[in-house]
DRENVOTI-9346 format. One record per residue (C-alpha): residue in three letters; x, y, z. Coordinates in pm, whole numbers, plus 50000, padded with zeros to 5 digits. Each point is the difference from the previous one (the first is absolute). Last residue first. Layout:
+-----+-------+-------+-------+
| res |  east | north |    up |
+-----+-------+-------+-------+
| ALA |     X |     Y |     Z |
...
+-----+-------+-------+-------+
! end
This chain:
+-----+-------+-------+-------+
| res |  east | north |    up |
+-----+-------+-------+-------+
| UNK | 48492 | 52940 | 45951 |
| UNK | 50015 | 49746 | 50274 |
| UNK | 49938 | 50103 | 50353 |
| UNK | 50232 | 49748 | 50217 |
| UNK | 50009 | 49954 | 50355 |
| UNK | 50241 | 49782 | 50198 |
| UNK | 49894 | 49865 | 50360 |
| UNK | 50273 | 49873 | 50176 |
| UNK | 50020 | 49743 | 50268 |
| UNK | 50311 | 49897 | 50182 |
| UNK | 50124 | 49692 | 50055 |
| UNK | 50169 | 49783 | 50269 |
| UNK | 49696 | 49968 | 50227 |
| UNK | 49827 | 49911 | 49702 |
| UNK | 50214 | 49699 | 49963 |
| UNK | 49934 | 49811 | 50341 |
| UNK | 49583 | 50075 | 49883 |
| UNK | 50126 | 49783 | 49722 |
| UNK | 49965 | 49699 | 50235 |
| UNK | 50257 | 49962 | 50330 |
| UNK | 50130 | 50282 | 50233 |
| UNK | 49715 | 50241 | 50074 |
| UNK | 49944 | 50345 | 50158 |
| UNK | 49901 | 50090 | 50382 |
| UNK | 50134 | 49914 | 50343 |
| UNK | 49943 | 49747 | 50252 |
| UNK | 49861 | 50284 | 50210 |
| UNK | 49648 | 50003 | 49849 |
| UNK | 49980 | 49735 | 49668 |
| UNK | 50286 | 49782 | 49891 |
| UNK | 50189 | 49885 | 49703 |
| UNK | 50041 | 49727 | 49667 |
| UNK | 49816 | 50008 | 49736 |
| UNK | 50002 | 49633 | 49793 |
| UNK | 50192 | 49994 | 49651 |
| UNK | 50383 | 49880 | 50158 |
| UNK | 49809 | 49752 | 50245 |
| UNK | 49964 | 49945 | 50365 |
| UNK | 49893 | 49723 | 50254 |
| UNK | 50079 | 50084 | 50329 |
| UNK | 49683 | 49786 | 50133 |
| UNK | 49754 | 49764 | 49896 |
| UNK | 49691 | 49874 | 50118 |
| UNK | 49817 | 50368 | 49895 |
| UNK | 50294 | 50238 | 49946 |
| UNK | 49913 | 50382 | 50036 |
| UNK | 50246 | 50273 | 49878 |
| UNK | 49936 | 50362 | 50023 |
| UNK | 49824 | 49993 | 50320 |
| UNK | 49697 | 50101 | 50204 |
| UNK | 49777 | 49685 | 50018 |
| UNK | 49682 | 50029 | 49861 |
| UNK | 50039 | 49898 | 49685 |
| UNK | 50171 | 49642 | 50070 |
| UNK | 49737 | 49956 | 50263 |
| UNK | 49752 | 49991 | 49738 |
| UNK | 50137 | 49814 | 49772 |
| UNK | 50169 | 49738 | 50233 |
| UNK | 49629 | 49961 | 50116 |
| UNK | 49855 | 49943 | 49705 |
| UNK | 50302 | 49751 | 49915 |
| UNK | 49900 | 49823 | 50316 |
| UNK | 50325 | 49767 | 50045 |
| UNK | 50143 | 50230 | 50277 |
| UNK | 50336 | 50161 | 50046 |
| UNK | 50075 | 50375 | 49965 |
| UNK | 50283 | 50179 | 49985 |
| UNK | 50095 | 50369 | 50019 |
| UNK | 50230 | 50236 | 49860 |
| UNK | 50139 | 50395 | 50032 |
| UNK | 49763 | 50191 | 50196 |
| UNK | 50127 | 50131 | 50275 |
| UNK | 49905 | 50244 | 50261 |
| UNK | 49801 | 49726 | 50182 |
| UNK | 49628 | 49913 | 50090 |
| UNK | 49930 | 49834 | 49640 |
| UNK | 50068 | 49633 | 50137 |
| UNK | 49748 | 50078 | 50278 |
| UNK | 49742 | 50085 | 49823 |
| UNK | 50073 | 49716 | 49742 |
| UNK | 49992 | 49774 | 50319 |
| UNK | 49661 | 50204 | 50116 |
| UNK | 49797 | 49951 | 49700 |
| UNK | 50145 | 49626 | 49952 |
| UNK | 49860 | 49910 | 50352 |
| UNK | 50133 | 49861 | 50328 |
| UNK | 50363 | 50057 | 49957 |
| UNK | 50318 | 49838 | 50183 |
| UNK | 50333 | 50187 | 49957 |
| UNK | 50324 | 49838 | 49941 |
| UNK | 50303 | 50235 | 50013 |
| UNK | 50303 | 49844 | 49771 |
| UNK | 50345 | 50068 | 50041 |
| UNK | 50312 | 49965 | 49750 |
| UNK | 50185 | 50347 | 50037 |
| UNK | 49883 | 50309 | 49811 |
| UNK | 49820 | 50177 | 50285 |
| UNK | 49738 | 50206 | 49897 |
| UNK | 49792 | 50081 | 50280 |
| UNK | 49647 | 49992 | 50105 |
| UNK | 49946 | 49591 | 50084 |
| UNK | 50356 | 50006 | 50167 |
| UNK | 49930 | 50321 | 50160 |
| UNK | 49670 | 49890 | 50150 |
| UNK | 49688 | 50148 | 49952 |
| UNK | 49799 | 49744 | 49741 |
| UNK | 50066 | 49735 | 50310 |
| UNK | 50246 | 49709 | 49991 |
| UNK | 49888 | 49657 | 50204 |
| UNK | 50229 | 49835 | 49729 |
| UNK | 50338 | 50053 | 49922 |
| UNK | 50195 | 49791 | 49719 |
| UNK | 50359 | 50034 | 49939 |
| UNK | 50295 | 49917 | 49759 |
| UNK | 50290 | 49987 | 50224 |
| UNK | 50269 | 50291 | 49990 |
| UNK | 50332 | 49988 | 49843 |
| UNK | 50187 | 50315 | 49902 |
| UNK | 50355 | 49791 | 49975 |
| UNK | 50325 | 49844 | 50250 |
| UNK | 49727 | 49839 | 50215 |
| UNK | 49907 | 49774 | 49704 |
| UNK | 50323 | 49817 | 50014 |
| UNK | 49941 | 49851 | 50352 |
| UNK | 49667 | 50106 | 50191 |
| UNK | 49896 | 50326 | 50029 |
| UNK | 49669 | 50060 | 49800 |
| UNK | 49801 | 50323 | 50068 |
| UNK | 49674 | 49907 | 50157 |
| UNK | 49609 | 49960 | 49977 |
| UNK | 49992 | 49671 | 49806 |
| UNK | 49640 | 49840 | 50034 |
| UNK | 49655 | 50044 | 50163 |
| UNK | 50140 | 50321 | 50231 |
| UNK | 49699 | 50098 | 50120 |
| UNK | 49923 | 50386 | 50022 |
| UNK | 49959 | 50219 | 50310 |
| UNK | 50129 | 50360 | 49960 |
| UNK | 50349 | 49915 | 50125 |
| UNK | 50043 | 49679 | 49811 |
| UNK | 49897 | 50229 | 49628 |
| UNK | 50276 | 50212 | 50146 |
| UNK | 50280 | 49809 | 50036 |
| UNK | 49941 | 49846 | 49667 |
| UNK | 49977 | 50342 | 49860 |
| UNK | 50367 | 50108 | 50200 |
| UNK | 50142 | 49653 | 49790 |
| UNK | 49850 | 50082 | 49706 |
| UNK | 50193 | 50388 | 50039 |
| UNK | 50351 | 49863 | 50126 |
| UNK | 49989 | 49755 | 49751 |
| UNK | 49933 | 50275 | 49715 |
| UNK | 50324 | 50183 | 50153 |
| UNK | 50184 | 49683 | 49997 |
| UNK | 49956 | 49984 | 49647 |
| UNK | 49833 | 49838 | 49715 |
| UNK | 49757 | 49707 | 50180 |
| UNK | 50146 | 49693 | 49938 |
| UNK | 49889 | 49744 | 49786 |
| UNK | 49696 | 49773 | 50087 |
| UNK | 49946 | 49692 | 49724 |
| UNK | 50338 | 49880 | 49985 |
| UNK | 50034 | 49669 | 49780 |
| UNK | 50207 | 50188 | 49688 |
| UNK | 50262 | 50109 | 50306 |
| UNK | 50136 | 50317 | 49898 |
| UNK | 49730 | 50160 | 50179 |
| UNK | 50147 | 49924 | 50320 |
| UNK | 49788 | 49824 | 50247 |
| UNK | 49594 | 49912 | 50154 |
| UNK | 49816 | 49735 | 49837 |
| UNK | 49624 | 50013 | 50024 |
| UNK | 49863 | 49725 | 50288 |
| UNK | 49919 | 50268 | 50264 |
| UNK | 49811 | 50216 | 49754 |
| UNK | 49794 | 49681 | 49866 |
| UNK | 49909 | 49910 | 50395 |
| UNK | 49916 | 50363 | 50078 |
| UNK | 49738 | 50018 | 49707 |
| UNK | 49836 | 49700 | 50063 |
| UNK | 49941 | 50072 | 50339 |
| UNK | 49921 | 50363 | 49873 |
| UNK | 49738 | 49829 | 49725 |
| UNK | 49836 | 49772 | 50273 |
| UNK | 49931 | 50283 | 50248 |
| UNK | 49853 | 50211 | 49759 |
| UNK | 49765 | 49810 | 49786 |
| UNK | 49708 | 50086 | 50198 |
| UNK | 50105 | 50359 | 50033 |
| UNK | 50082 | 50111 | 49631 |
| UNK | 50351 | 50029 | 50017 |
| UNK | 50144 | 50360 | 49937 |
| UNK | 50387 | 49998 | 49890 |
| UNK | 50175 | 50313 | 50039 |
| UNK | 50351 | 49964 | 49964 |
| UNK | 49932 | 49928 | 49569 |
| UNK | 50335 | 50111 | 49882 |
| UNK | 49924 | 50266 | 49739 |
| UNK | 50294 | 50208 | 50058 |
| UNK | 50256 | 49716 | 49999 |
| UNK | 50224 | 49915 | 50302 |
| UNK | 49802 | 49732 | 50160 |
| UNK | 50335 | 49760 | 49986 |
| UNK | 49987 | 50034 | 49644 |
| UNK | 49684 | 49819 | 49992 |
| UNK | 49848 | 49939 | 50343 |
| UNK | 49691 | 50220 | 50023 |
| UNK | 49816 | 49890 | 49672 |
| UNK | 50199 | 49674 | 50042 |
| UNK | 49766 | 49905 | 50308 |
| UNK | 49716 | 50122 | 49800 |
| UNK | 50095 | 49724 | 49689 |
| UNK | 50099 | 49761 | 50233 |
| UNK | 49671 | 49971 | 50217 |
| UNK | 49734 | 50098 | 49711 |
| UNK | 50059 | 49685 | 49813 |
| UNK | 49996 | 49727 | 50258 |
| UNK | 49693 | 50241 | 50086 |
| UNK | 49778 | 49994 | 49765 |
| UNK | 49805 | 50333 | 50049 |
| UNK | 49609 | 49965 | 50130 |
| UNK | 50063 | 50141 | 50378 |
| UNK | 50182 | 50355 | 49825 |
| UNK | 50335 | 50115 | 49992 |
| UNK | 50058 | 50358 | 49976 |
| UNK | 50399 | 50106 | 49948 |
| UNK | 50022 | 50386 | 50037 |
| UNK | 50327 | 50179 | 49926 |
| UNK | 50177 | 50227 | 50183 |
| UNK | 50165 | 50199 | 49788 |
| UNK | 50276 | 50229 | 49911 |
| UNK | 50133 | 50255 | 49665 |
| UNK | 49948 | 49968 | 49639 |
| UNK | 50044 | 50319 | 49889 |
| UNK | 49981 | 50219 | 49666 |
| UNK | 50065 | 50335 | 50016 |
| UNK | 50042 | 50267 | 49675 |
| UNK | 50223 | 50288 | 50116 |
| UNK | 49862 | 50319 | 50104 |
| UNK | 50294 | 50179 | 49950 |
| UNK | 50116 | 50071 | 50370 |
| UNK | 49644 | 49777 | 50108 |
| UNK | 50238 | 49719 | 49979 |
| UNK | 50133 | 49994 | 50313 |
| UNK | 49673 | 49983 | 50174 |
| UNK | 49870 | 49697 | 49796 |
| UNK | 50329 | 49829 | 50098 |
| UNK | 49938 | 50058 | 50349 |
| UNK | 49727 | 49883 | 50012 |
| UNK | 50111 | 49685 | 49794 |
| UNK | 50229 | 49968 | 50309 |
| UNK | 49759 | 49999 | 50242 |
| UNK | 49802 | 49733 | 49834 |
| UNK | 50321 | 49771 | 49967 |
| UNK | 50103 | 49849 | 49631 |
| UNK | 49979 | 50023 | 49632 |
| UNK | 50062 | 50361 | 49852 |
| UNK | 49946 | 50116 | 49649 |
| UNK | 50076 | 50370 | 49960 |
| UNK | 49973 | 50169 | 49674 |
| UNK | 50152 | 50305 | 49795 |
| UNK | 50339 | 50031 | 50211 |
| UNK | 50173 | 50344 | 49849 |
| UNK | 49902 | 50135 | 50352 |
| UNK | 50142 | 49729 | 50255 |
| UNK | 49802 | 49957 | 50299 |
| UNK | 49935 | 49615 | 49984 |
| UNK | 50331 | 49941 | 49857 |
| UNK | 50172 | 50245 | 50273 |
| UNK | 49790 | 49758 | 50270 |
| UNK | 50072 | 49627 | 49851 |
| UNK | 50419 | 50096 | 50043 |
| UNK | 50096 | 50134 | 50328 |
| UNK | 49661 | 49960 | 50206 |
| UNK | 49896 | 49665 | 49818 |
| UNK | 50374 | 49820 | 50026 |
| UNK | 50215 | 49997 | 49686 |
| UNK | 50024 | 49834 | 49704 |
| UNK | 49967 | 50183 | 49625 |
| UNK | 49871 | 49775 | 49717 |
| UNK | 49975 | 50150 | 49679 |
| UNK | 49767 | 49886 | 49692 |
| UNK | 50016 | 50204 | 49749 |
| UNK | 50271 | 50211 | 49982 |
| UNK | 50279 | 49814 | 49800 |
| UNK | 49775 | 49787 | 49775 |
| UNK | 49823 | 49678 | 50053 |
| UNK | 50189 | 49719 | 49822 |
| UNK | 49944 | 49712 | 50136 |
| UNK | 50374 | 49930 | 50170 |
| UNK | 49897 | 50357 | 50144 |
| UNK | 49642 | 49893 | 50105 |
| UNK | 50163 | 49675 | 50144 |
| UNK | 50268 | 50158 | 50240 |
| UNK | 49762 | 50297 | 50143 |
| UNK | 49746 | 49659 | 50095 |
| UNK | 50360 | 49902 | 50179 |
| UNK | 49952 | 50350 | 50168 |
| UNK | 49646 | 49910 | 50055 |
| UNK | 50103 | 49679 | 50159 |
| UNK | 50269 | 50159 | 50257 |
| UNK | 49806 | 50267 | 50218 |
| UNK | 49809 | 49833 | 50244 |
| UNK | 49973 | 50149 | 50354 |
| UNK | 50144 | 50352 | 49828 |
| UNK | 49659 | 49995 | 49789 |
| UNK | 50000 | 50049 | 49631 |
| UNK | 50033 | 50358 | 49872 |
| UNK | 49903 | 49966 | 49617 |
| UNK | 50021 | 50302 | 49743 |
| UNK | 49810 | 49919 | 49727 |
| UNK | 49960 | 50132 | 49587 |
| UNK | 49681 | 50013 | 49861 |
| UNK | 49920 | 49871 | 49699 |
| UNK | 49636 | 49790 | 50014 |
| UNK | 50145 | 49650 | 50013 |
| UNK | 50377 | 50092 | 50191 |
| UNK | 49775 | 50188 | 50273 |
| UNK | 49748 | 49672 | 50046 |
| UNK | 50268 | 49781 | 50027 |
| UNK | 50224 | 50243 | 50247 |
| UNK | 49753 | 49984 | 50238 |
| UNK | 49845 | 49622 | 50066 |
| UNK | 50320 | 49867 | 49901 |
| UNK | 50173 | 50179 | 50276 |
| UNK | 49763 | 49881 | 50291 |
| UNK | 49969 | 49620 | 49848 |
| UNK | 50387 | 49997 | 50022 |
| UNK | 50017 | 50150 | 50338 |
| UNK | 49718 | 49859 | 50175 |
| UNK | 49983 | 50087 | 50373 |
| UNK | 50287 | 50225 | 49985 |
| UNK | 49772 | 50328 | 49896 |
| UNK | 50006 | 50232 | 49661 |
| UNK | 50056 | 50348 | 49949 |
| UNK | 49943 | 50087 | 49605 |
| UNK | 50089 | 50347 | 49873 |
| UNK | 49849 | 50070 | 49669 |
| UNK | 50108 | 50233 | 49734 |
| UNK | 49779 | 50063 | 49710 |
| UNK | 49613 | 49947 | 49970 |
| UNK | 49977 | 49790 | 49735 |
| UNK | 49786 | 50109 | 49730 |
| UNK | 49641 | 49881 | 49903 |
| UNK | 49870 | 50205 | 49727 |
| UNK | 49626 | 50091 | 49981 |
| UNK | 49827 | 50112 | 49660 |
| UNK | 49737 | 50272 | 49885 |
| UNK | 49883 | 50121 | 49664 |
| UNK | 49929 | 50382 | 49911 |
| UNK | 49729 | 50020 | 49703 |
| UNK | 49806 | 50286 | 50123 |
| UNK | 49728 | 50027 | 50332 |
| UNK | 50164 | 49787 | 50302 |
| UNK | 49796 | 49663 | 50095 |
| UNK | 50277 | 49805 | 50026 |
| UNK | 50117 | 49662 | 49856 |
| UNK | 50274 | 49865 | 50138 |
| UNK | 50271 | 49814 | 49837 |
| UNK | 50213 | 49735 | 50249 |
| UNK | 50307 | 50001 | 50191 |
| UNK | 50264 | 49705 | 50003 |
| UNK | 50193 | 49745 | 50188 |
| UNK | 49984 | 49641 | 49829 |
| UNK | 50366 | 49971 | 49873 |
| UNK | 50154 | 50062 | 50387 |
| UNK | 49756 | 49782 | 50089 |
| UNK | 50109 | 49682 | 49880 |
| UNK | 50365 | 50070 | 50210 |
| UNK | 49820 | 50064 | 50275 |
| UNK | 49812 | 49674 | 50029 |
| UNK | 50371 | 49849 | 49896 |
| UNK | 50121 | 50163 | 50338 |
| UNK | 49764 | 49919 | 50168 |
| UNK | 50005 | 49598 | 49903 |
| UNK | 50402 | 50055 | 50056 |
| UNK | 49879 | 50074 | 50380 |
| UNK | 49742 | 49791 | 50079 |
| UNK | 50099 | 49676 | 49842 |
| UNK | 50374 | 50054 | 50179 |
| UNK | 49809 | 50054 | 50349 |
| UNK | 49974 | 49619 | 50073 |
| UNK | 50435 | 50044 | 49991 |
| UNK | 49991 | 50240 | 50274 |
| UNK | 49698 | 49801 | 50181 |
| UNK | 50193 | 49684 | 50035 |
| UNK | 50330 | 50230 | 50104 |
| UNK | 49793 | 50090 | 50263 |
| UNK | 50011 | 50392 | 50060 |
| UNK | 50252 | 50115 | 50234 |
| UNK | 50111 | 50333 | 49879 |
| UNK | 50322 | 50045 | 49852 |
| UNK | 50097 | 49576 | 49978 |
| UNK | 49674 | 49884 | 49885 |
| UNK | 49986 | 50332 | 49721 |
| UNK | 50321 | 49949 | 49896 |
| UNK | 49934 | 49620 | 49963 |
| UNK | 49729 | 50045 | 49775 |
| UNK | 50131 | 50234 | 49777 |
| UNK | 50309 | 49792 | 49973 |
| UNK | 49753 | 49689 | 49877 |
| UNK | 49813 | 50264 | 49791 |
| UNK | 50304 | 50042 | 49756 |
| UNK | 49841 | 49854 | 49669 |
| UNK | 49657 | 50137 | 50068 |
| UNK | 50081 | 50331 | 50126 |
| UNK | 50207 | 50008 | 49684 |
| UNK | 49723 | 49903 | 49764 |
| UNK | 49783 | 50244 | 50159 |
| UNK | 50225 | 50308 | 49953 |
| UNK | 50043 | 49868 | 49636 |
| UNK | 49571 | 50029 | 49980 |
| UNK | 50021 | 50371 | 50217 |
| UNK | 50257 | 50112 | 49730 |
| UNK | 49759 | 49867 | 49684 |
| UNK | 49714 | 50138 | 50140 |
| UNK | 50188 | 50397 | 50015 |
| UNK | 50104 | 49898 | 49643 |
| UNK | 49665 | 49934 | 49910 |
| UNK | 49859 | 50281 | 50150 |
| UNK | 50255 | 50259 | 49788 |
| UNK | 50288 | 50113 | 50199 |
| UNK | 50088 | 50350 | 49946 |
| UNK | 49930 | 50166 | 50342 |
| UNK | 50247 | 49773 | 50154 |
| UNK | 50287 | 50155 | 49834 |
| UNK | 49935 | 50318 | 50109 |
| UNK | 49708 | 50209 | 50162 |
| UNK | 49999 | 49638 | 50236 |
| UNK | 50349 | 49967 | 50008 |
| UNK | 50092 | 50360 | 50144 |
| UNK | 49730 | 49927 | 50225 |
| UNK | 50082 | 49705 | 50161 |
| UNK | 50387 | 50102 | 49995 |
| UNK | 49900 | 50355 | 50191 |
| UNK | 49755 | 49776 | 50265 |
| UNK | 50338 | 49770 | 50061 |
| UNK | 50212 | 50289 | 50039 |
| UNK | 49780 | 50155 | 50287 |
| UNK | 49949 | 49660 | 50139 |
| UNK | 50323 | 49994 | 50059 |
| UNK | 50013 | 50369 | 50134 |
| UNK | 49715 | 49892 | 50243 |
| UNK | 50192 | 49701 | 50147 |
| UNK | 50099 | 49656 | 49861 |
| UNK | 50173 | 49763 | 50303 |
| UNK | 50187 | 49773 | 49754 |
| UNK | 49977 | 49649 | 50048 |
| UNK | 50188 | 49714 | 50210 |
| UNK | 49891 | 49611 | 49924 |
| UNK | 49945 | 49674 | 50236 |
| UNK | 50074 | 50099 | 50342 |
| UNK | 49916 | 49728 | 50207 |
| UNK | 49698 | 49975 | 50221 |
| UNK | 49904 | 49677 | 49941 |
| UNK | 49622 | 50010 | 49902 |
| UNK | 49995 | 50328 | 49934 |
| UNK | 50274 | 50073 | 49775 |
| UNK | 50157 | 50252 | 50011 |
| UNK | 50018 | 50381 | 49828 |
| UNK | 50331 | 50193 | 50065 |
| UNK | 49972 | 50408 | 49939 |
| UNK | 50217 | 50194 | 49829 |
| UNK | 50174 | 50375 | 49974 |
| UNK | 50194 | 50130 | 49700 |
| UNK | 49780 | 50375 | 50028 |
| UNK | 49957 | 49991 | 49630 |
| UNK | 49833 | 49653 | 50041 |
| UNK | 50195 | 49768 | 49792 |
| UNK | 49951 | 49924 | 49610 |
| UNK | 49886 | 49728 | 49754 |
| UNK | 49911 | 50174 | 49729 |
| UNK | 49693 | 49995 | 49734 |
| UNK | 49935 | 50332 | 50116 |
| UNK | 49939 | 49858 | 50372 |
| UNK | 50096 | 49680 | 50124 |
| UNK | 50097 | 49926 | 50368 |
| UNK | 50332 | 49842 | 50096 |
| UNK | 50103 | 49745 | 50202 |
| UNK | 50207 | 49861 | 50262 |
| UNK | 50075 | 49629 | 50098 |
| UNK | 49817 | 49837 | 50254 |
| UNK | 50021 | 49656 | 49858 |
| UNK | 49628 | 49993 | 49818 |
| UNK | 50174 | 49963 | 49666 |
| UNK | 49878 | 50210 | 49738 |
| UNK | 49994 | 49906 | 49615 |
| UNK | 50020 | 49632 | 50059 |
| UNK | 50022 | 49819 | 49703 |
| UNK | 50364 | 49934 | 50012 |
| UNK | 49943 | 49895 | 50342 |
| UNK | 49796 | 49684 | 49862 |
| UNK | 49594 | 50003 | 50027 |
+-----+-------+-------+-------+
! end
């Protein structure tokens, strides 16, 4: 990648958000600096978007959705998404580094992500041709006939988390530009500068002024007046519990349609029959990845009880060997955590899960020694000797630790895996495909892996049960959040 192909250089220069097709400043000319975690150095300067940006964002959504927007045929809304694609394809190199450089991620990962991404945003692009009511025969006395439409909802207001920038974006404004809507996205302040470059590309694609707008800005200044706003038609959130609570209270104004894919604490039951060598790095990972901050990361990891002492040996050897360092580095394997406030919050859980008793099997620290004590580091890290009650078993913490639990019996380890507010994944690992069956429907979770884990697809559902929120990202059940429903009725002469 030569400068000349560089759209925007991570240098710390200042820029702009996009809204109307625009690049423009907040209206009240203040900033914010984002920086890299893993150095510390300021690396781009953004607007600080408050509730009268968003205010002129929402107006250019809808002004483009009753306009210009409302006029594209399906094919032509396919056609966009497919150029979109072909861009994100061409410049995913820069997409990969902004996201490394904004928010940690190994560059490794950034660029394993392109298959992902572009695949979601062709999925989307074959759907926006395939969305469609159906006739309906009723039981009514005369000749009336009966049809749904499908129409998209309107304006939506996307808030989306640092964890996963591109992924985050795609996941909402695909879906909006495939059914018609227009978006209004509010990425996080801890990682603002790939979904402005994402901005970039859907202009260069040709998305019209009002479309797709991206306003930055923190939560409280920004994410709050989009969640309350009263020409906002839908709210699709990813991100804390508490926060979608919030969101779900702001929107009762106009009784906005929610979606929200909010915290876990996911269950990882291993059983005495799973092959091991396989089970080991694939569970480690399930905590690990992303330096444990994903929403699915596996942190609770039950070990059936005559396997357990071997597996956590194992375990704690394979998280002492990964590679900790800057995500830039194609060999690191443990990036830094975002921000010093998320260190400060591992590092108080790792205090606490030494407090209440548990074994530290491997890691348990923040990293100080020579380069690495400039960024977020903190070991990856294996307790054992952890009880159901203890924060670090209870808590989300989003930092790259892993709570092994011994069980006696399946009964009581998918009792046990159940016995929290959320309810967002699981895994299992066993080579009893009766028993991966029936586990696999017990447990209380949107997504269950069986000898996997993280694996996700553009046409597979994707969301959580109880406190992890409700609504789906992935499949056409993604699209029907998007859409209305209308019944039309007919009596013929």
């Amino acid at each position: 990648m030569t400068k000349a192909e560089i759209r925007f250089p991570l240098d710390g220069r200042a820029r702009k958000m996009f809204v109307d097709g625009a690049w423009v400043e907040a209206r009240s000319g203040k900033v914010f600096e984002t920086r890299n975690p893993a150095t510390g150095e300021v690396i781009g300067r953004v607007p600080r978007g408050e509730a009268a940006d968003i205010s002129v964002a929402v107006a250019a959504a809808r002004r483009a959705f009753v306009g210009p927007w409302s006029r594209f045929k399906p094919f032509e809304r396919q056609a966009l998404l497919l150029r979109i694609a072909d861009l994100f394809e061409k410049h995913w190199e820069e997409i990969s580094q902004s996201d490394t450089a904004d928010m940690g991620m190994p560059i490794a990962r950034t660029r394993a992500n392109k298959l992902r991404v572009i695949g979601m945003l062709r999925y989307y692009a074959g759907m926006a041709t395939a969305l469609h009511g159906q006739t309906v025969d009723n039981s009514l006395p005369g000749d009336i006939v009966s049809f749904t439409r499908k129409e998209p909802i309107g304006v939506v207001g996307a808030i989306i988390p640092w964890n996963a920038p591109t992924a985050a974006s795609v996941w909402k404004i695909g879906p909006a530009l495939a059914t018609g809507c227009t978006i209004v996205l509010k990425p996080s302040e801890e990682a603002p500068l790939t979904p402005l470059l994402i901005a970039d590309l859907m202009n260069e694609a040709g998305v019209p002024p009002g479309v797709v707008n991206v306003v930055t800005g923190t939560g409280v200044e920004a994410g709050a007046p989009l969640a309350e706003h009263p020409d906002v038609d839908k709210i699709v959130f990813t991100g804390s519990t508490a926060t979608g609570q919030a969101i779900i209270r702001a929107s009762a104004g106009n009784l906005k349609r929610v979606s929200l894919e909010l915290g876990g604490k996911s269950p990882v039951i291993v059983c005495a029959d799973a092959d091991l060598d396989k089970a080991v790095p694939i569970a480690a990972m399930a905590a690990f990845a992303n330096s444990g901050q994903i929403c699915i990361a596996g942190s609770r990891l039950f070990v059936e009880r005559k396997i357990h002492d071997e597996l956590v040996e194992r375990l704690g050897k394979f998280a002492s060997a990964l590679k900790i360092g800057d995500g830039a580095d194609p060999t690191t394997e443990i990036g830094p955590l975002v921000s010093q406030r998320q260190l400060d919050k591992v590092e108080g859980f790792l205090q606490s899960g030494r407090e209440e008793g548990a074994k530290v099997v491997a890691g348990g620290r923040r990293v100080r020694e020579g380069n690495l004590a400039k960024g977020n580091f903190v070991e990856p890290t294996v307790f054992a000797g952890v009880s159901d009650d203890m924060q670090i078993a209870r808590d989300e913490i989003f930092g790259p630790v892993i709570s092994a639990l011994p069980f006696d019996t399946l009964d009581e380890a998918v009792e046990r895996a159940n016995a929290t507010p959320y309810g967002l994944a699981a895994g299992v690992f066993t080579r009893d495909v009766s028993k991966a069956h029936v586990i696999s429907r017990s447990l209380r979770a949107g997504s269950v892996w069986v000898n996997t884990y993280h694996a996700l697809d553009p046409a597979m559902p994707f969301g959580g049960y109880k406190m992890s929120g409700y609504g789906r990202e992935g499949g056409t059940e993604h699209l029907d959040e998007y859409l209305h429903t209308k019944g039309v009725w007919i009596k013929l002469d």
